[in-house]
C-alpha positions as CSV (number, residue, x, y, z in Angstrom):
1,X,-28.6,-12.0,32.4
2,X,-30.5,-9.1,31.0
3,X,-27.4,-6.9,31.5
4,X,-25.1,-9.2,29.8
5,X,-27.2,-9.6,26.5
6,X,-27.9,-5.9,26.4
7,X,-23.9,-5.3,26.7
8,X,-23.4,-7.6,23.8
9,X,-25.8,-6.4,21.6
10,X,-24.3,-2.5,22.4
11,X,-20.8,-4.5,21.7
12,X,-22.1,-6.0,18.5
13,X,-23.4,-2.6,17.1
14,X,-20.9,-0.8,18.4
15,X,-17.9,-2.5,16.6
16,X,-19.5,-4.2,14.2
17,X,-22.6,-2.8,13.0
18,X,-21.9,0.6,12.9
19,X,-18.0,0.7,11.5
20,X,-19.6,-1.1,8.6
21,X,-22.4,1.6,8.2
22,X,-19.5,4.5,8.0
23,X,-17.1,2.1,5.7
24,X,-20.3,2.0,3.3
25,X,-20.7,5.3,3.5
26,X,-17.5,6.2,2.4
27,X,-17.2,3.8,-0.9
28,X,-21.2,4.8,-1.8
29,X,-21.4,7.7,-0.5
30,X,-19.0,10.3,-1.4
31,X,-16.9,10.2,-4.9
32,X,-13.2,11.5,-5.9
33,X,-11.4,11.1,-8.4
34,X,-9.4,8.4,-7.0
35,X,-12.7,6.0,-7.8
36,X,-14.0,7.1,-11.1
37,X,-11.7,4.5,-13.2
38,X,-12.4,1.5,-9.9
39,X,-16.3,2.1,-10.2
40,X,-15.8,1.8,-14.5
41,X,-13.4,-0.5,-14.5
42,X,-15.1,-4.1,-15.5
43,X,-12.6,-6.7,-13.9
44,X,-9.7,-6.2,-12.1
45,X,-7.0,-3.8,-14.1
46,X,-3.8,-5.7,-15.7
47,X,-1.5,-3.1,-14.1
48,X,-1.9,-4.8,-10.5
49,X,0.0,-7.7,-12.4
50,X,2.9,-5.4,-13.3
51,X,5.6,-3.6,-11.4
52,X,5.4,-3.4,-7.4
53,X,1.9,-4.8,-7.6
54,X,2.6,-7.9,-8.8
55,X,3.8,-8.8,-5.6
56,X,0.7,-8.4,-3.8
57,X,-0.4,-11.9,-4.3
58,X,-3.0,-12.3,-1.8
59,X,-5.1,-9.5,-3.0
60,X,-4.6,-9.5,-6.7
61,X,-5.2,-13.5,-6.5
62,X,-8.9,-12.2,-4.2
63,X,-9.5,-9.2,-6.8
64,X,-10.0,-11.9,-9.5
65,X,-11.8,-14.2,-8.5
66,X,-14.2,-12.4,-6.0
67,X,-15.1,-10.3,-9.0
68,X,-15.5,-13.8,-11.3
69,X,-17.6,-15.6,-8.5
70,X,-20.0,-11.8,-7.5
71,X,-20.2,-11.2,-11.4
72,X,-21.5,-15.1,-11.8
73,X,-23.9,-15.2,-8.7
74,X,-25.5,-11.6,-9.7
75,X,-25.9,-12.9,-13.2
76,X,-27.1,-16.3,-12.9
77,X,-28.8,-16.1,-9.8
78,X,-29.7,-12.0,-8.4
79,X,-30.3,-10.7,-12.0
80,X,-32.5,-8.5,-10.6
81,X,-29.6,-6.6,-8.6
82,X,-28.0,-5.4,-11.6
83,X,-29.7,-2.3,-12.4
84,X,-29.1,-1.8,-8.9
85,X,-25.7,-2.3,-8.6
86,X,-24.8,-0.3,-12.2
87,X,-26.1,2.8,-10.8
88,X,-23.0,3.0,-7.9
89,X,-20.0,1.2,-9.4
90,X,-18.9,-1.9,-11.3
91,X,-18.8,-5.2,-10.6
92,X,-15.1,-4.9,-10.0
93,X,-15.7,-2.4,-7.4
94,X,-18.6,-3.5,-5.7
95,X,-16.3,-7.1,-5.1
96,X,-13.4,-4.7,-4.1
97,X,-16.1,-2.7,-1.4
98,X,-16.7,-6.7,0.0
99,X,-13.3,-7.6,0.0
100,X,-12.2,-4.7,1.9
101,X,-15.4,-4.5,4.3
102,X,-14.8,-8.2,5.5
103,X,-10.6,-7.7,6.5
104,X,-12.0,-3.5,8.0
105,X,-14.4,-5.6,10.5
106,X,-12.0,-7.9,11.1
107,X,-9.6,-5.3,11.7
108,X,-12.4,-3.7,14.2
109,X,-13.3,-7.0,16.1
110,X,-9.5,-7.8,16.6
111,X,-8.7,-4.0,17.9
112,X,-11.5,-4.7,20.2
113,X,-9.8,-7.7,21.5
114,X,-6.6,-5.3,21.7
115,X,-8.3,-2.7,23.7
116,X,-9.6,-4.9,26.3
117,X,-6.1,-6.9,26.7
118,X,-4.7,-4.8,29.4
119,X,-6.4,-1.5,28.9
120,X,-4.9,1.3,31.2
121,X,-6.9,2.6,34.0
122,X,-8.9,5.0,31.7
123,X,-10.0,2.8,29.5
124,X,-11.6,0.1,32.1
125,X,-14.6,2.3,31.2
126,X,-16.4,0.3,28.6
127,X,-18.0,3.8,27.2
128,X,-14.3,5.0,26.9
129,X,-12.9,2.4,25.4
130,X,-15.6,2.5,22.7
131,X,-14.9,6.1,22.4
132,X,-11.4,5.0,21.4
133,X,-12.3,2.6,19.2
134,X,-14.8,4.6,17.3
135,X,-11.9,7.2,16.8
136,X,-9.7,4.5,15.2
137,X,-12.3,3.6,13.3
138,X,-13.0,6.8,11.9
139,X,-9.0,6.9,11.0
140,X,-9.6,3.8,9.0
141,X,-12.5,5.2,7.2
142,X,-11.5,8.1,6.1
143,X,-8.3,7.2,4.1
144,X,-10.8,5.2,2.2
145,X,-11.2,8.0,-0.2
146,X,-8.1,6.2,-2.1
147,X,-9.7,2.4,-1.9
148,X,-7.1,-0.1,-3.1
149,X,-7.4,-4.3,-3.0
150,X,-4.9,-4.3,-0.5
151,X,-4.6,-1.9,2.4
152,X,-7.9,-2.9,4.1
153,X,-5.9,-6.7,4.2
154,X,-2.9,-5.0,5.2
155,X,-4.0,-3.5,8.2
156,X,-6.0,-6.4,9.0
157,X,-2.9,-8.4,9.2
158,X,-1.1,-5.8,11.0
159,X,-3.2,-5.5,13.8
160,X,-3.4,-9.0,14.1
161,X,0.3,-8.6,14.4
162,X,0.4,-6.3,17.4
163,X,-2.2,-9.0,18.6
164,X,0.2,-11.3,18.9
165,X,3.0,-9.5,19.8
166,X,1.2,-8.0,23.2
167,X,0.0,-11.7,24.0
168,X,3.5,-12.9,24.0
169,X,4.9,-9.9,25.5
170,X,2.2,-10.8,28.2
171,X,2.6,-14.3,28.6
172,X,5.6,-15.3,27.1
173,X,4.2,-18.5,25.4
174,X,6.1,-19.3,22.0
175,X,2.7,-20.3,20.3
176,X,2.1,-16.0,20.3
177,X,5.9,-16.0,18.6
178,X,5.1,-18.7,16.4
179,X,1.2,-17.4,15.1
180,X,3.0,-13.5,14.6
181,X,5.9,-15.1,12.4
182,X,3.4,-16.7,10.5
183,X,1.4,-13.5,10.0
184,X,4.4,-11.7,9.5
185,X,5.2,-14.5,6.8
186,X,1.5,-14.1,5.3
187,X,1.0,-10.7,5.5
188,X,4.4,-10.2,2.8
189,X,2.0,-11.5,0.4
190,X,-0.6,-8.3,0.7
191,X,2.0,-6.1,0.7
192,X,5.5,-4.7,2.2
193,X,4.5,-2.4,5.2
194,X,4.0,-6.1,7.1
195,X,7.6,-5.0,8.1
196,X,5.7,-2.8,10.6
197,X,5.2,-5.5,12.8
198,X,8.9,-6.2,13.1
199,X,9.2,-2.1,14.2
200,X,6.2,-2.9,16.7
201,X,7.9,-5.9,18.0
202,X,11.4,-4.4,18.5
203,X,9.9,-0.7,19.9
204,X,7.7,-3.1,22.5
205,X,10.9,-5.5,23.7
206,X,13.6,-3.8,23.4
207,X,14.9,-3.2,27.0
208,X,17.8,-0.5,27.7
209,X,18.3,-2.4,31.3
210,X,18.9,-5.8,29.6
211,X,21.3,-4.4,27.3
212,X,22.8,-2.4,29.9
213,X,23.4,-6.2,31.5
214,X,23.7,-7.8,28.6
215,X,20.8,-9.7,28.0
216,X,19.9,-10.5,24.4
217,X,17.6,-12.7,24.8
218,X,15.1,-10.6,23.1
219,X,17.4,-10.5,20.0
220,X,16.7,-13.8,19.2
221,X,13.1,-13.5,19.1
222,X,13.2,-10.6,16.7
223,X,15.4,-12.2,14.6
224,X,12.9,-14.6,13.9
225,X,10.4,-12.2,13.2
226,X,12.2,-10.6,11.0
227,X,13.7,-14.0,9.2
228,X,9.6,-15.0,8.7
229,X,9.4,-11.4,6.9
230,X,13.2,-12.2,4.8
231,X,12.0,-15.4,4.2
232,X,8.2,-14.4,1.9
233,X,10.2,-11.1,0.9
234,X,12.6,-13.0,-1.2
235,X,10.8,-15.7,-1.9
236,X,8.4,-14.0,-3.8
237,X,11.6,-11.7,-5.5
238,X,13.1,-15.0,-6.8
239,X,9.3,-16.7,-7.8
240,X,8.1,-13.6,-9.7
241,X,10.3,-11.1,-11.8
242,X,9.4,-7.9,-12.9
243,X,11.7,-5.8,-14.8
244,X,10.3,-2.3,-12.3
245,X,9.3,-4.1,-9.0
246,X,11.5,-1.5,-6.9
247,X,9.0,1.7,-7.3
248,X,6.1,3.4,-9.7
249,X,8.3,6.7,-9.3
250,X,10.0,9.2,-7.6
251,X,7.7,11.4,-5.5
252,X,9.8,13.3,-3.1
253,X,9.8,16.9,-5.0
254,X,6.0,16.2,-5.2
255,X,5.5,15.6,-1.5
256,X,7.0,19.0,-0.5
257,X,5.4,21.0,-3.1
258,X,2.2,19.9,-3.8
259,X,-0.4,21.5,-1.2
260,X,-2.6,18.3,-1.7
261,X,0.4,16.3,-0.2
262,X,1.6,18.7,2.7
263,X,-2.2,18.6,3.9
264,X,-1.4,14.7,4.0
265,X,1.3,14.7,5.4
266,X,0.2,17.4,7.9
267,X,-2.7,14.6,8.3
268,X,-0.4,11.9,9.3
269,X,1.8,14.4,11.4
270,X,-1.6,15.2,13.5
271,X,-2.7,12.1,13.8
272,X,0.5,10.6,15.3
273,X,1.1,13.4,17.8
274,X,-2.7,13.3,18.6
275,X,-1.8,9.3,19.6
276,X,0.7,10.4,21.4
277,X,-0.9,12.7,23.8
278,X,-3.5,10.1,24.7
279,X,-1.3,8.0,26.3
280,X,-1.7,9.0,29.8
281,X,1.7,6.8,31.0
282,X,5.2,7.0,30.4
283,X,6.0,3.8,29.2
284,X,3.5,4.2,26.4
285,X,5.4,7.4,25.1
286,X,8.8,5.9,24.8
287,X,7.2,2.5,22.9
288,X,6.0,5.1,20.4
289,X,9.2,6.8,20.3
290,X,10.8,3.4,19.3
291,X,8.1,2.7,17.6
292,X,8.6,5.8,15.5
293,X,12.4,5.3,15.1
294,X,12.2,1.6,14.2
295,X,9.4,2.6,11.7
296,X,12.3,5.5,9.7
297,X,12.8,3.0,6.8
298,X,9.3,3.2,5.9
299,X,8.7,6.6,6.7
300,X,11.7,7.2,4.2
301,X,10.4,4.9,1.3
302,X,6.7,6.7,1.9
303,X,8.1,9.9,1.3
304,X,10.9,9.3,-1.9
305,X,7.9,6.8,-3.7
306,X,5.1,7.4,-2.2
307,X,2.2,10.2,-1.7
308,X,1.4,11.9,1.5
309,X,-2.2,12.7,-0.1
310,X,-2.7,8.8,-0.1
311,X,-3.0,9.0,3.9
312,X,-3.9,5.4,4.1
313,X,0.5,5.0,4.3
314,X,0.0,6.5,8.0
315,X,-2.6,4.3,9.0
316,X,-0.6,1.7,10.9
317,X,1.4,4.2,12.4
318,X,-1.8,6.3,13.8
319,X,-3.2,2.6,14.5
320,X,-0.2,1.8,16.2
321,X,-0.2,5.3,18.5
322,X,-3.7,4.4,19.5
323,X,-2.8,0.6,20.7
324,X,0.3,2.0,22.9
325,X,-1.7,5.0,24.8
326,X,-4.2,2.1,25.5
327,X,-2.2,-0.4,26.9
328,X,-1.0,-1.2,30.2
329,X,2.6,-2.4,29.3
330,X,3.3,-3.7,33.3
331,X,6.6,-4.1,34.6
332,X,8.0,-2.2,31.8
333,X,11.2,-1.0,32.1
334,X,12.4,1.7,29.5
C-alpha cells in the first residue's frame, strides 16, 4: 500500500509538479525579445484578429476573456497581487502563462498515458520511461522562449491525437476513430498544423502488404480523418474572411541566410534524428519515415512562411519521434 502511494506521489511530481516548475521558469525566468511587447502589452493585441490569426478561434476567443475574467478577480478581489504581478509582465501575459500552463500539463499527463500504452521493452522501466518523458518535456519548454496563445493548445490537441490514433490502432474500436475526428475537427480551430494528425494517422496504418493485396480498408478511415480536418478548414474560410489569411510573408531567403534561423533549423534537424535513434525497433523507424514524408507539406509551408528560429514549428514532429521510438507497434508489418 505504502509502495503504491509513494509511486503516485513520485508520478504526480514527476509529470506534473515539476514540468510546471521548468514551464514557469521559462516565461518568469529568462527574457527575449520575443516577450518584451507580451509582458507590456495590456489586453490581447488586435493583430491576432487579422490575417492568418484570425482563424485561431479557440485561442484568440481564451486570450480575451481569460485576460477580462484574471484582470477582474485581481482587481476586485486580490488587489494586493498587483504590485506583485506588474513587476514580471502584464495582465495579458500573466493570463497567456495560465492559459498555456494548463493545455503544457495536459499535454504532459496525456504523453504519460502514451508512454505507458505499449511501451517497448526498454521503457517497462518506470525510471526510464520518466527519463523520456522529462526529455520531451524539456523540448516543450524550451521553444517557449517564442510564447504564443496557441501552440501550448496545439500540441495539447495533437498529442491527444496520437492518443487516439494508437488506441484505435490497438483496439480497433470506432469510438478511438470517432473521439480523433472530433479532435482533429476541434483542434482546426487553434490552428492549422492539426493536419499532423492526419500525417500520424496515415505513417501509423498505412500497410505496404495490404496494398500489395489490395486491401483499402484503411483508406476509408483516413479519409474521414482527413474530411473532420476539410470540414473546420473550410468552414471557418467561408465563416470568417480576411483579405491576407494565406501568410504574414515570405520567409524562405531568411531561413537560409539568417544564422539565427539555420541554428533553428539545425535545432529541429537534431532533434528529429535524435528521436530517431532512440527507437530501438524497426518498425518504429519506418513509422517516422512515413511519418516524415506525410508531414513534407508542412515542412514546406514552415520553411517558405515560417521561421526556423521560432523552433516551437518542430515540436510535433520531435514530439511525434519520441512517441514512435517508445511504442510497441505489435504485429506491424511495414
Amino acid at each position: 500500500m505504502l509502495k503504491k502511494n509513494d509511486e503516485k506521489i513520485n508520478g504526480f511530481l514527476f509529470v506534473i509538479v515539476l514540468p510546471l516548475l521548468l514551464f514557469s521558469m521559462s516565461y518568469y525566468g529568462f527574457e527575449t525579445s520575443y516577450v518584451l511587447w507580451i509582458k507590456s502589452a495590456s489586453k490581447a493585441p488586435d493583430f491576432i484578429f487579422e490575417s492568418v490569426y484570425a482563424y485561431r478561434v479557440i485561442p484568440n476567443f481564451l486570450s480575451v476573456h481569460v485576460t477580462e475574467a484574471f484582470t477582474f478577480i485581481v482587481e476586485n478581489h486580490l488587489p494586493f497581487l498587483k504590485a506583485f504581478l506588474s513587476k514580471s509582465g502584464s495582465y495579458f501575459y500573466h493570463s497567456t502563462f495560465l492559459i498555456n500552463a494548463f493545455f503544457f500539463i495536459l499535454s504532459c499527463i496525456l504523453l504519460d498515458k502514451i508512454l505507458k500504452l505499449k511501451p517497448v521493452a526498454l521503457l517497462m522501466n518506470v525510471q526510464v520511461r520518466r527519463l523520456v518523458h522529462l526529455a520531451a518535456v524539456f523540448f516543450m519548454v524550451i521553444v517557449q522562449y517564442v510564447p504564443t496563445n496557441c501552440d501550448s493548445i496545439a500540441i495539447f490537441f495533437y498529442v491527444w491525437g496520437m492518443f487516439f490514433t494508437l488506441k484505435y490502432f490497438h483496439e480497433r474500436r470506432r469510438m478511438s476513430l470517432i473521439a480523433l475526428c472530433a479532435v482533429v475537427f476541434i483542434s482546426t480551430f487553434v490552428r492549422e498544423t492539426s493536419c499532423l494528425n492526419i500525417a500520424f494517422f496515415a505513417a501509423v496504418f498505412l500497410d505496404g502488404d495490404q496494398l500489395k493485396n489490395r486491401n483499402y480498408s484503411f483508406v476509408k478511415d483516413t479519409v474521414c480523418v482527413i474530411g473532420s480536418f476539410c470540414l473546420a478548414y473550410i468552414g471557418l474560410r467561408i465563416a470568417i474572411h480576411q483579405t491576407a489569411s494565406f501568410m504574414e510573408g515570405i520567409y524562405i531567403v531568411k531561413n537560409f541566410t539568417s544564422p539565427y534561423n539555420l541554428a533553428g533549423l539545425l535545432f529541429g534537424v537534431l532533434g528529429i534524428y535524435f528521436t530517431y535513434e532512440l527507437s530501438s525497433e524497426e518498425s518504429s523507424q519506418v513509422i517516422l519515415k512515413k511519418y516524415l514524408f506525410f508531414s513534407l507539406p508542412y515542412l514546406f509551408m514552415i520553411t517558405l512562411v515560417g521561421l526556423f528560429w521560432e523552433t516551437r514549428l518542430f515540436m510535433p514532429l520531435i514530439l511525434t519521434g519520441v512517441v514512435t521510438a517508445s511504442h510497441q507497434f505489435k504485429n506491424f508489418i511495414s
